[in-house]
mmCIF file of the N, C-alpha and C atoms, coordinates in Angstrom:
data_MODEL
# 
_entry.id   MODEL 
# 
loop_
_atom_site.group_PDB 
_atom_site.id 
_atom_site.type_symbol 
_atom_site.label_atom_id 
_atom_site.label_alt_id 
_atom_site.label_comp_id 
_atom_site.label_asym_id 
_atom_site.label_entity_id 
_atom_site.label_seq_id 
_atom_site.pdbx_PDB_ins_code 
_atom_site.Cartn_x 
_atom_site.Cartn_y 
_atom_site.Cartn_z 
_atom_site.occupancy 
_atom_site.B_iso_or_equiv 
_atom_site.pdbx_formal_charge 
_atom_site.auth_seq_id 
_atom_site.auth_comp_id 
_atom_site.auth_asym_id 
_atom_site.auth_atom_id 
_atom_site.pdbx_PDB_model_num 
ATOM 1   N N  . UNK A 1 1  ? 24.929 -2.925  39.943 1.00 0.00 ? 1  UNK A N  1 
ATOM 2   C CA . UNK A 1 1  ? 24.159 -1.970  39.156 1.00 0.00 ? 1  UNK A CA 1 
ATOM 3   C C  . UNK A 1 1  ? 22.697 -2.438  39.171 1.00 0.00 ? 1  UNK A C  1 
ATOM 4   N N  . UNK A 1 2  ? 22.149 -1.501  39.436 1.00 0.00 ? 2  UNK A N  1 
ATOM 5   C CA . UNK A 1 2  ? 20.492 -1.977  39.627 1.00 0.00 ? 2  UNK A CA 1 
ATOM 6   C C  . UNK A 1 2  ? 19.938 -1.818  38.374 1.00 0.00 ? 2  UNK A C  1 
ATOM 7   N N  . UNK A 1 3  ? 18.537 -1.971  38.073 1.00 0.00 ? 3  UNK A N  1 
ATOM 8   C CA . UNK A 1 3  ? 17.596 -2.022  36.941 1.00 0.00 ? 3  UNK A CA 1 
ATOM 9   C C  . UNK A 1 3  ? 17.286 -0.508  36.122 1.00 0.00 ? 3  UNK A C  1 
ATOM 10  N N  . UNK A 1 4  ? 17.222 0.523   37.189 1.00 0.00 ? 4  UNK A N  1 
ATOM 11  C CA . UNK A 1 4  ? 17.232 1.899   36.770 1.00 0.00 ? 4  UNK A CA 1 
ATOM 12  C C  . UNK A 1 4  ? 18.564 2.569   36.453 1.00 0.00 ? 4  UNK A C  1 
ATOM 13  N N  . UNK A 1 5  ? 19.298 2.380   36.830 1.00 0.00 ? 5  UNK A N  1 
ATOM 14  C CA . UNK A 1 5  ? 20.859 2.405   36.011 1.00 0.00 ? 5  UNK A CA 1 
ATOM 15  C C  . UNK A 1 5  ? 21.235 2.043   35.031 1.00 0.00 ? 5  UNK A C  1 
ATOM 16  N N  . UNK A 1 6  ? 21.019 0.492   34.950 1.00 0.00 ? 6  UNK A N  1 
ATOM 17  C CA . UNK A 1 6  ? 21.847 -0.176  33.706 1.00 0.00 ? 6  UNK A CA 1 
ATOM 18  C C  . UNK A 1 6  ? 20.484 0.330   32.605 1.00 0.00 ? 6  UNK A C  1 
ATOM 19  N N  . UNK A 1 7  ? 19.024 0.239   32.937 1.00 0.00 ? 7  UNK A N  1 
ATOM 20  C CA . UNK A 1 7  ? 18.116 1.118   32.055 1.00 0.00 ? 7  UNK A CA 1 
ATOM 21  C C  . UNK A 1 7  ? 18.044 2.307   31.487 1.00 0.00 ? 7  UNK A C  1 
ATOM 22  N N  . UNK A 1 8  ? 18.558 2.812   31.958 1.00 0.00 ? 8  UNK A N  1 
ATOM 23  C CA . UNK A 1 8  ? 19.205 4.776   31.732 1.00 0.00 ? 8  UNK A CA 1 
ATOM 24  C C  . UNK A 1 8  ? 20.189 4.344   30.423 1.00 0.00 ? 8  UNK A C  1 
ATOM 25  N N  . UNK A 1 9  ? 21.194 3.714   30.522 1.00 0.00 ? 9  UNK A N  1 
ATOM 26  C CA . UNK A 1 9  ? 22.109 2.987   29.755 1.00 0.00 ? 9  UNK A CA 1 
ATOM 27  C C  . UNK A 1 9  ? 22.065 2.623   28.371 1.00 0.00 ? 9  UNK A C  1 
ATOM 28  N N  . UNK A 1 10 ? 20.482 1.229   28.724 1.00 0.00 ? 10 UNK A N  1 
ATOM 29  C CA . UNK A 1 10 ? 19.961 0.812   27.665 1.00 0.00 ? 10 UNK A CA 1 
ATOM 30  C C  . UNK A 1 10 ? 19.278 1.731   26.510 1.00 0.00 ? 10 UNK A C  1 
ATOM 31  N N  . UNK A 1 11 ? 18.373 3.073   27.045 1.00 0.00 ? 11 UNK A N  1 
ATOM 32  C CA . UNK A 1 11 ? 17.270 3.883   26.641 1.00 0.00 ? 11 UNK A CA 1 
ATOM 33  C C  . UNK A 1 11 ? 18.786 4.698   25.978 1.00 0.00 ? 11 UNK A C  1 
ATOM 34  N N  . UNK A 1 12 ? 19.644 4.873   26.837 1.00 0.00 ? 12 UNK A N  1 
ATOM 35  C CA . UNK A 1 12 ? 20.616 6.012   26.323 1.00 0.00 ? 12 UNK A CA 1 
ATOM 36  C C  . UNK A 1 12 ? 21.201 5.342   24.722 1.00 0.00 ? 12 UNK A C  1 
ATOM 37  N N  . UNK A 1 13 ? 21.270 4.266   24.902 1.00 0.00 ? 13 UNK A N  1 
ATOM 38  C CA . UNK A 1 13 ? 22.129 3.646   23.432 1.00 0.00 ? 13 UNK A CA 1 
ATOM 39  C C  . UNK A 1 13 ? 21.327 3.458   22.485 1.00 0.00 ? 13 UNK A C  1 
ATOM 40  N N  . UNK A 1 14 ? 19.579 3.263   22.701 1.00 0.00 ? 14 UNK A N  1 
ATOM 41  C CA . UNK A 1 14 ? 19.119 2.385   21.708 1.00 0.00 ? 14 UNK A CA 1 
ATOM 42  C C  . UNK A 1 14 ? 18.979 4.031   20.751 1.00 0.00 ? 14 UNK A C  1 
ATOM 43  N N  . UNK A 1 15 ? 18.485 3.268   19.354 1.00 0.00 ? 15 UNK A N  1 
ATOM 44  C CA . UNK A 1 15 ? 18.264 4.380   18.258 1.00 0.00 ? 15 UNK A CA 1 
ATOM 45  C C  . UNK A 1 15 ? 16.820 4.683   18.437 1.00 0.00 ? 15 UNK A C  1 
ATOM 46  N N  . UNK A 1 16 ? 16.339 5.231   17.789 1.00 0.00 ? 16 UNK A N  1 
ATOM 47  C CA . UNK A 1 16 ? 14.639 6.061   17.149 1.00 0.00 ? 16 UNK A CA 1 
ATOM 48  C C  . UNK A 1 16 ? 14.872 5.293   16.076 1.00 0.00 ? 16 UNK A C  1 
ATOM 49  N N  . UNK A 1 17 ? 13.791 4.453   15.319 1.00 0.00 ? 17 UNK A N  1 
ATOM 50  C CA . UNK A 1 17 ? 13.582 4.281   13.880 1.00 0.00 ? 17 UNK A CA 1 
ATOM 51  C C  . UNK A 1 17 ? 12.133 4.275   13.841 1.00 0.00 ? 17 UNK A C  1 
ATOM 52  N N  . UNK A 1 18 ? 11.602 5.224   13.151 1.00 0.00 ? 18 UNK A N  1 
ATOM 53  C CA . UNK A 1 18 ? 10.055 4.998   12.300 1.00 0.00 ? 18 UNK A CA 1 
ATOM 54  C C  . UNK A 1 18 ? 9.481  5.209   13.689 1.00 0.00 ? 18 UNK A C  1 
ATOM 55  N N  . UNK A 1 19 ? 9.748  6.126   14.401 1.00 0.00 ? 19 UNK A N  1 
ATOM 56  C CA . UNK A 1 19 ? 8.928  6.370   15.904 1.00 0.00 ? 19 UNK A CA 1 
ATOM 57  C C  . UNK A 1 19 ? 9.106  4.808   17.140 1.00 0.00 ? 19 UNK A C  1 
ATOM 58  N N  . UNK A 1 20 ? 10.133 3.893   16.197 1.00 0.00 ? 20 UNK A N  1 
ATOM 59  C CA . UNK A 1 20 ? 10.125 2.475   17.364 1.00 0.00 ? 20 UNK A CA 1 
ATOM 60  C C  . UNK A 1 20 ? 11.294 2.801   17.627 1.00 0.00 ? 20 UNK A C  1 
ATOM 61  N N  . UNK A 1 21 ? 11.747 2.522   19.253 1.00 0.00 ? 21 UNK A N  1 
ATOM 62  C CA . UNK A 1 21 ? 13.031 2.295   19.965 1.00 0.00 ? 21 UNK A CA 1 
ATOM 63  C C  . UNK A 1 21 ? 13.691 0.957   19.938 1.00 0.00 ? 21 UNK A C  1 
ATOM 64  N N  . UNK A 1 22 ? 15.405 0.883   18.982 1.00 0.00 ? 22 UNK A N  1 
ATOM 65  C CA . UNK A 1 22 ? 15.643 -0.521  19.210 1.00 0.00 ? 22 UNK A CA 1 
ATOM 66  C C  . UNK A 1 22 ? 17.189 -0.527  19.223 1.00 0.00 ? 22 UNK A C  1 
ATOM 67  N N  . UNK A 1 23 ? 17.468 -1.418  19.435 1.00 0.00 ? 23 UNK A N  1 
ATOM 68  C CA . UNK A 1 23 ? 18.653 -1.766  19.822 1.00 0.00 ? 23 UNK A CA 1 
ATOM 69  C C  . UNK A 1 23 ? 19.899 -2.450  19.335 1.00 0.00 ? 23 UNK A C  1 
ATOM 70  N N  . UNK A 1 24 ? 20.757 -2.183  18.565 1.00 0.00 ? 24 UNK A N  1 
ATOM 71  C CA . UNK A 1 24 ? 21.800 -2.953  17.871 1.00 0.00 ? 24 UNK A CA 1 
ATOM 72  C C  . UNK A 1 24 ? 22.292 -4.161  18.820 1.00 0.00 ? 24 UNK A C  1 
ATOM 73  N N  . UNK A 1 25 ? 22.127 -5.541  18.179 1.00 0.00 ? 25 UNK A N  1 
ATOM 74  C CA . UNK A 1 25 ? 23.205 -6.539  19.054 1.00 0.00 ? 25 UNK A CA 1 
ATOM 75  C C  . UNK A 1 25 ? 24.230 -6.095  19.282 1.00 0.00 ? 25 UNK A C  1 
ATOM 76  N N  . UNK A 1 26 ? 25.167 -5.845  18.588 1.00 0.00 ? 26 UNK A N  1 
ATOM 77  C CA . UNK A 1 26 ? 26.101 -5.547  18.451 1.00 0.00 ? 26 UNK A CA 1 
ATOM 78  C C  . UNK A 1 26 ? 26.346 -4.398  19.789 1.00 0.00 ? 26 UNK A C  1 
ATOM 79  N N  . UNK A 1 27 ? 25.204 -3.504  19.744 1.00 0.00 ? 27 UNK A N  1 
ATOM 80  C CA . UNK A 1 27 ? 25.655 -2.538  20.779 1.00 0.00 ? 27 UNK A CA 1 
ATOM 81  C C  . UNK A 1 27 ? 25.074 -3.542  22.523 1.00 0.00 ? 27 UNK A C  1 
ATOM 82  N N  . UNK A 1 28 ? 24.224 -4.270  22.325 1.00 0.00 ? 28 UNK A N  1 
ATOM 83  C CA . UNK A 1 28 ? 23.768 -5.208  23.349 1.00 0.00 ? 28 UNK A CA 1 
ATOM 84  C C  . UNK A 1 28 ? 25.171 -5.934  23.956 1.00 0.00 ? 28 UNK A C  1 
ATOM 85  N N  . UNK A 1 29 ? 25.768 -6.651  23.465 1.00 0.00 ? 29 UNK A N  1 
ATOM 86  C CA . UNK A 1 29 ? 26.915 -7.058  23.803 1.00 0.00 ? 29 UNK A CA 1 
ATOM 87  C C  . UNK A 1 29 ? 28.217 -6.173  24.533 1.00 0.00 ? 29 UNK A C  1 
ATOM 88  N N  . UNK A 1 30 ? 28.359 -4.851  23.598 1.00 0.00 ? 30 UNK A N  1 
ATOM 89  C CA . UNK A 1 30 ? 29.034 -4.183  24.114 1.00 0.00 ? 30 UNK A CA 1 
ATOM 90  C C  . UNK A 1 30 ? 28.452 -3.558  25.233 1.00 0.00 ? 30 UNK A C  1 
ATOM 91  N N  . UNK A 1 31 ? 27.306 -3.187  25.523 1.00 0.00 ? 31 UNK A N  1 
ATOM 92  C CA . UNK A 1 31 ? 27.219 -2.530  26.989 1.00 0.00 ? 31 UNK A CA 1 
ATOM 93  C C  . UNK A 1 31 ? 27.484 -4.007  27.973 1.00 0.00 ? 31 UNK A C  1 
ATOM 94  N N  . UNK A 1 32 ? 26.822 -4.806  27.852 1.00 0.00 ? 32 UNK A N  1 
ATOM 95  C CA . UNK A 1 32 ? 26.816 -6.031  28.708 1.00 0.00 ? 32 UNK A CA 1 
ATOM 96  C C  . UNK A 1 32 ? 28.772 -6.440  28.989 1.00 0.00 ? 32 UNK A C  1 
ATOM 97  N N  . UNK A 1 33 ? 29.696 -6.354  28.186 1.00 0.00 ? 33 UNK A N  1 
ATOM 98  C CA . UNK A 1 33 ? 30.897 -6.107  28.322 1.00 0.00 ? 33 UNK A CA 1 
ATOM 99  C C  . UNK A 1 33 ? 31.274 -5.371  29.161 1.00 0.00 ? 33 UNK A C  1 
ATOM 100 N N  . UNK A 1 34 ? 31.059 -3.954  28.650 1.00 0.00 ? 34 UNK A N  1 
ATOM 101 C CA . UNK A 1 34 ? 31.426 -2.355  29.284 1.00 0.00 ? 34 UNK A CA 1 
ATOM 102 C C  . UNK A 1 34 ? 31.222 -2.304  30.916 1.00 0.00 ? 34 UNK A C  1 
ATOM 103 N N  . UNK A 1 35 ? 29.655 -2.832  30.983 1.00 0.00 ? 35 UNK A N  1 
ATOM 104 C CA . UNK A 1 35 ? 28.920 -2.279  32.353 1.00 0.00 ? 35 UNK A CA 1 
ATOM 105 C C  . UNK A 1 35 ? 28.803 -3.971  33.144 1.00 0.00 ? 35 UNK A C  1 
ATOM 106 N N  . UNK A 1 36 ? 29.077 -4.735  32.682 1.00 0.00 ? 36 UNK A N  1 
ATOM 107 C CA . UNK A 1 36 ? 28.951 -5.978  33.152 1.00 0.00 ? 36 UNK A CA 1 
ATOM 108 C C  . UNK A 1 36 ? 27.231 -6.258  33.374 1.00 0.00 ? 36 UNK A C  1 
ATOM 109 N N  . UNK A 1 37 ? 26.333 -5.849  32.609 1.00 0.00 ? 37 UNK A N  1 
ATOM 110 C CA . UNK A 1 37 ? 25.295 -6.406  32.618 1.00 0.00 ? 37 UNK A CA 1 
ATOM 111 C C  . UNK A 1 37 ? 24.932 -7.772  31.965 1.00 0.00 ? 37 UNK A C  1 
ATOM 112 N N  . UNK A 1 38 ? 24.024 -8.488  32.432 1.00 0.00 ? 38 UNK A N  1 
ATOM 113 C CA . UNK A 1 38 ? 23.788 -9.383  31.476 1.00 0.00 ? 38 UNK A CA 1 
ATOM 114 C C  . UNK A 1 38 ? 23.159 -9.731  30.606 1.00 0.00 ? 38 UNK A C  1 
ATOM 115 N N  . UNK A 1 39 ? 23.314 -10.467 29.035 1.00 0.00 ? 39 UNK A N  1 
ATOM 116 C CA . UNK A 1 39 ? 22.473 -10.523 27.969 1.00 0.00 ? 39 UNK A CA 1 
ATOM 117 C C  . UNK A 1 39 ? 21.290 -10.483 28.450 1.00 0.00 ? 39 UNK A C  1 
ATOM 118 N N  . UNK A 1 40 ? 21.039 -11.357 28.993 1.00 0.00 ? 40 UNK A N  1 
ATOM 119 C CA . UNK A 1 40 ? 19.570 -11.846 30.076 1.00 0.00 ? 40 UNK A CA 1 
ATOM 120 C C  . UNK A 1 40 ? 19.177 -10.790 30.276 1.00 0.00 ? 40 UNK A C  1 
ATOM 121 N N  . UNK A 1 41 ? 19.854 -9.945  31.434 1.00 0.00 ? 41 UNK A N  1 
ATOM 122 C CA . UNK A 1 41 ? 18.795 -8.955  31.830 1.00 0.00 ? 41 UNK A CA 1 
ATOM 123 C C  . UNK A 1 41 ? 18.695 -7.477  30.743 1.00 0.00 ? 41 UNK A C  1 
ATOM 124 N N  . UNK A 1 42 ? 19.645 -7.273  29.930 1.00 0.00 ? 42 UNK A N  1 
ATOM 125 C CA . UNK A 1 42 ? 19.568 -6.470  28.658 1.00 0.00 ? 42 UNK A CA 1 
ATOM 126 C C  . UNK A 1 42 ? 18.376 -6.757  27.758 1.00 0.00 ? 42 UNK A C  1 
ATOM 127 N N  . UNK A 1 43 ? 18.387 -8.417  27.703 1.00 0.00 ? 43 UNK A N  1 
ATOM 128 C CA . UNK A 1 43 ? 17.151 -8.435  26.553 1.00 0.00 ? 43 UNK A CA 1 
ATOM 129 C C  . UNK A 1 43 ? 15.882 -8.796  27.183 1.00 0.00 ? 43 UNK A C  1 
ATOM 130 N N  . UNK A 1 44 ? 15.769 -8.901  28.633 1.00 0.00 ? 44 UNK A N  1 
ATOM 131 C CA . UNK A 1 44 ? 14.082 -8.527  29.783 1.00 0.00 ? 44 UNK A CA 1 
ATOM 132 C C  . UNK A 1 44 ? 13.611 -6.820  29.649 1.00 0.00 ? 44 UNK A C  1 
ATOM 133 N N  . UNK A 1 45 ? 15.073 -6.300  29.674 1.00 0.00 ? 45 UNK A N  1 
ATOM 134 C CA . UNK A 1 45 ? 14.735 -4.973  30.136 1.00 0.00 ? 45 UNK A CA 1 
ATOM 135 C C  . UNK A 1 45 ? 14.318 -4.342  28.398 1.00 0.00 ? 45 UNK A C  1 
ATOM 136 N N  . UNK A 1 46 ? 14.819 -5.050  27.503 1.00 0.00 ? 46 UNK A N  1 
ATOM 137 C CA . UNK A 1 46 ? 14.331 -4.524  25.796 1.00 0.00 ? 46 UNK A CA 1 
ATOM 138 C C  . UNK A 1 46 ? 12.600 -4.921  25.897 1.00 0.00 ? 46 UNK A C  1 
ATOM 139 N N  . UNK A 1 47 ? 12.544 -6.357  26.691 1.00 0.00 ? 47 UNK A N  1 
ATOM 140 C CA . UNK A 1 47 ? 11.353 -6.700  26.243 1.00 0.00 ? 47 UNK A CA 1 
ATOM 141 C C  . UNK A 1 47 ? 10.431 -6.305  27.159 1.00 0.00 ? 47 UNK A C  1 
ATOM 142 N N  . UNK A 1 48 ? 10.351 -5.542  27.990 1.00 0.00 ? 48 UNK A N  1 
ATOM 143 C CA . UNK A 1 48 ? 9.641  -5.219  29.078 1.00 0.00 ? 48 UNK A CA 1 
ATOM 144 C C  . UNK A 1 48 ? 9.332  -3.799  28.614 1.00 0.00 ? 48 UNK A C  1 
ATOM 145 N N  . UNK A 1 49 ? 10.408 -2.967  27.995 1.00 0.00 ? 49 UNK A N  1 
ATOM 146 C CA . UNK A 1 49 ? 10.120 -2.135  27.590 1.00 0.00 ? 49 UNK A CA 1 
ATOM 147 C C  . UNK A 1 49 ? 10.015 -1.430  26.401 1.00 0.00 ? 49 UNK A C  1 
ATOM 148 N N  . UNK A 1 50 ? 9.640  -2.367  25.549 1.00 0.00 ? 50 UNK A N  1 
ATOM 149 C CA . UNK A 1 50 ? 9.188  -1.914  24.252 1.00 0.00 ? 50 UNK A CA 1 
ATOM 150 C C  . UNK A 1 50 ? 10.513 -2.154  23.105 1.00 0.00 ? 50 UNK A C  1 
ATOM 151 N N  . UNK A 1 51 ? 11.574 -2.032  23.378 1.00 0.00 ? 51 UNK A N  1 
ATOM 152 C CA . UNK A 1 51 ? 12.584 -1.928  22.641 1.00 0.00 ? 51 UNK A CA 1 
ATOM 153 C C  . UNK A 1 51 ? 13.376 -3.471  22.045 1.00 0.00 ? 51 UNK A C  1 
ATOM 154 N N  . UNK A 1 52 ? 13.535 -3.082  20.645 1.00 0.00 ? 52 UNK A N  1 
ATOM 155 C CA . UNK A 1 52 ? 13.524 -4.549  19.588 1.00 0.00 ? 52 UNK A CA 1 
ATOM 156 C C  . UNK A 1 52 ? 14.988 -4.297  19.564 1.00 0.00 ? 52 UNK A C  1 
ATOM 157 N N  . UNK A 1 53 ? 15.418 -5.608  19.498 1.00 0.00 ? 53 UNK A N  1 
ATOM 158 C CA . UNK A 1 53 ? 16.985 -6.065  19.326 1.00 0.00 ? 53 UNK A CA 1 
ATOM 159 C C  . UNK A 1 53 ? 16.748 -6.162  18.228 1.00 0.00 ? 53 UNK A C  1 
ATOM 160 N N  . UNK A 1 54 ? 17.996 -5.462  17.613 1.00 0.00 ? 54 UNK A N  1 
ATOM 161 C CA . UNK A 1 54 ? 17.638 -5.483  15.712 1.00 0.00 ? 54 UNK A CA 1 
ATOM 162 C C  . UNK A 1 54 ? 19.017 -6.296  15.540 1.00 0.00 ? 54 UNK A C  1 
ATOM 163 N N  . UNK A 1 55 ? 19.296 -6.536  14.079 1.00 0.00 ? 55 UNK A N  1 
ATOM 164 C CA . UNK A 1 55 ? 20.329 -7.301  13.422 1.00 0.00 ? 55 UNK A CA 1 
ATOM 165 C C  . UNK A 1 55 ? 21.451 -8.074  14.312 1.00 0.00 ? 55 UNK A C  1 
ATOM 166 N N  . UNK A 1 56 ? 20.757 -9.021  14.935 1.00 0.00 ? 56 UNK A N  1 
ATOM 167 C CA . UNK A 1 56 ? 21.201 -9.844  15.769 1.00 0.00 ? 56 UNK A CA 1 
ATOM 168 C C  . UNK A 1 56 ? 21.969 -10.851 15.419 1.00 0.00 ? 56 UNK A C  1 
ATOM 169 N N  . UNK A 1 57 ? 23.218 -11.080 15.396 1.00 0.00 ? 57 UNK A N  1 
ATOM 170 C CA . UNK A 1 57 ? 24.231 -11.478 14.941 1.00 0.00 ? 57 UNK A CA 1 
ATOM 171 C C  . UNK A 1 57 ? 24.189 -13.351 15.379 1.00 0.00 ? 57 UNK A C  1 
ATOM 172 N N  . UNK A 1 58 ? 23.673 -13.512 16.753 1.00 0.00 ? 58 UNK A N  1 
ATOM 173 C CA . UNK A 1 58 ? 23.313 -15.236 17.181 1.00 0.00 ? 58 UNK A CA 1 
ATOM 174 C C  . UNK A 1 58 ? 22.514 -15.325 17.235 1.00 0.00 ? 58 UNK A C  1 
ATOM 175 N N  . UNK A 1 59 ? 21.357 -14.833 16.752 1.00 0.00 ? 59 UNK A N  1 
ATOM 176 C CA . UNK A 1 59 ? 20.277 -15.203 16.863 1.00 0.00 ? 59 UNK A CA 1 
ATOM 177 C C  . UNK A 1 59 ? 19.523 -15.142 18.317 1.00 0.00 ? 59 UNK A C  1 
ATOM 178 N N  . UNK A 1 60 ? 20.514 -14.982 19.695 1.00 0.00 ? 60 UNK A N  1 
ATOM 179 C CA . UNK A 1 60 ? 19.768 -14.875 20.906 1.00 0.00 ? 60 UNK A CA 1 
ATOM 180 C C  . UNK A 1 60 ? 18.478 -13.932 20.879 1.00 0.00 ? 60 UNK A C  1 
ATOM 181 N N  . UNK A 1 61 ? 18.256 -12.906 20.359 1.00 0.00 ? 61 UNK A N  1 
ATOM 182 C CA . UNK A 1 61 ? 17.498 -12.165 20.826 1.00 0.00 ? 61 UNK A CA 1 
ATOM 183 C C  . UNK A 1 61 ? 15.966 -12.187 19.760 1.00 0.00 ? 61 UNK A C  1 
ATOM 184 N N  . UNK A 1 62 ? 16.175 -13.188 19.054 1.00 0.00 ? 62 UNK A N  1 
ATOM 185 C CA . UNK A 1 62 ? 14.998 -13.298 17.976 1.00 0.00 ? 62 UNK A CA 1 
ATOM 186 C C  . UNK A 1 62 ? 13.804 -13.668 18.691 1.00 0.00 ? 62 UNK A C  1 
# 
């Protein structure tokens, strides 16, 4: 799965809050499960593109 795929993915799951795009851990994990992406490249592709890992359960994404 390339970068514009598993990104379609990411943009597709994250929420709208207060006009910011972000992202449940919880749902971070489960796509990285689902689609076999990795945390790694889930939380480059959040931080590259604007989108905040919210209520992050290990702390990875703080």
């Amino acid at each position: 799965m390339n970068v514009d795929e598993y990104g379609k993915i990411i943009e597709e799951s994250s929420i709208d809050k207060d006009g910011r795009k972000m992202l449940l851990c919880a749902k971070a994990f489960e796509l990285s499960e689902k689609f076999g992406i990795s945390l790694k490249d889930i939380g480059q592709y959040c931080s590259d593109n604007g989108i905040r890992i919210s209520m992050c359960q290990l702390g990875c994404f703080e």
